[in-house]
C-alpha positions, 0 to 999 in steps of 0.5 A: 839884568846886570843891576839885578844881579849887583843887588842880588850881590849886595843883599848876599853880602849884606845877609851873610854880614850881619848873620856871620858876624856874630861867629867871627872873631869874637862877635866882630868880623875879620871880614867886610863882605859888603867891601868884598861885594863891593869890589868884586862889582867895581872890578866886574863892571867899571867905576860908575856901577862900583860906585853906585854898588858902593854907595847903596850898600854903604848907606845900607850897611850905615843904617843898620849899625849904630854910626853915623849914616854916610859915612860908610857910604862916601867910604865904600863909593869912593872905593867902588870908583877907585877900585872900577877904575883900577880895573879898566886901566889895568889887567886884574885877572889872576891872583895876584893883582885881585890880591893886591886890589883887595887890600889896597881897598881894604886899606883906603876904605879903613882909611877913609872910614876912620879918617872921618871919624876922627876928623868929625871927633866921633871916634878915636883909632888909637892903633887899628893897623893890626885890625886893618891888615887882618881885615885886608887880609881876610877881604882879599882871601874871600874876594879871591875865593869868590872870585874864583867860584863865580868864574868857575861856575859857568863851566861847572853847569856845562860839564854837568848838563854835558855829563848829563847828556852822555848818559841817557 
């Protein structure tokens, strides 16, 4: 069942990604949903499922640009496992540390991303600071939304279910 609902999460993210993206920002997302998703799993469920998660979804979201196929994938897996880790090792349950999980993330998978491209000479960076932090910015946002919405929502369903019941 767990697997299922990664999947689930990584076709969410990868749905809303390419449907979104084309209203965000003038045609280019401020916001990586996929790296969201792809976090959000590592933090829930460890380093091998994150990077597991980020793998697939990488080599998704690779064969649906127009780049090079893997290199989005060894980006976000490496993030996965990084990020899985962090959250065994570390409590990161409120706010603040999810906040700065997902721009540390954010961070390295532009990082990784971009470093490869320029090592393999397919694509010069010449100063995506501004552009990175505006992502990690807008991941964390999200990432802290959703984060907060999915653990909000087995409670919502019992107090409605229980509401549900008083009237009768």
């Amino acid at each position: 069942m767990r697997a299922a609902g990664v999947f689930i999460a990584i076709a969410l993210a990868l749905a809303l990604q390419t449907t979104l993206a084309r209203f965000l920002v003038g045609g280019s997302a401020a916001v990586d949903l996929v790296l969201v998703a792809v976090v959000y799993v590592a933090l829930t469920t460890g380093p091998v499922t994150g990077m597991l998660a980020g793998s697939v979804a990488g080599l998704i979201q690779d064969s649906l640009s127009s780049g090079v196929v893997g290199i989005g994938g060894l980006a976000k897996s490496i993030v996965g496992f990084l990020a899985g880790a962090f959250g065994q090792q570390f409590i990161v349950t409120a706010a603040l540390p999810r906040l700065v999980m997902f721009v540390a993330a954010t961070a390295l998978h532009a990082a990784v991303f971009m470093g490869l491209y320029e090592v393999l000479d397919l694509r010069a960076f010449p100063s995506p600071g501004k552009t990175v932090m505006t992502q990690a910015l807008g991941n964390a946002l999200v990432g802290i939304v959703a984060f907060t919405i999915i653990e909000a929502l087995p409670g919502i369903v019992e107090r409605r279910r229980a509401g549900g019941r008083g009237r009768r």
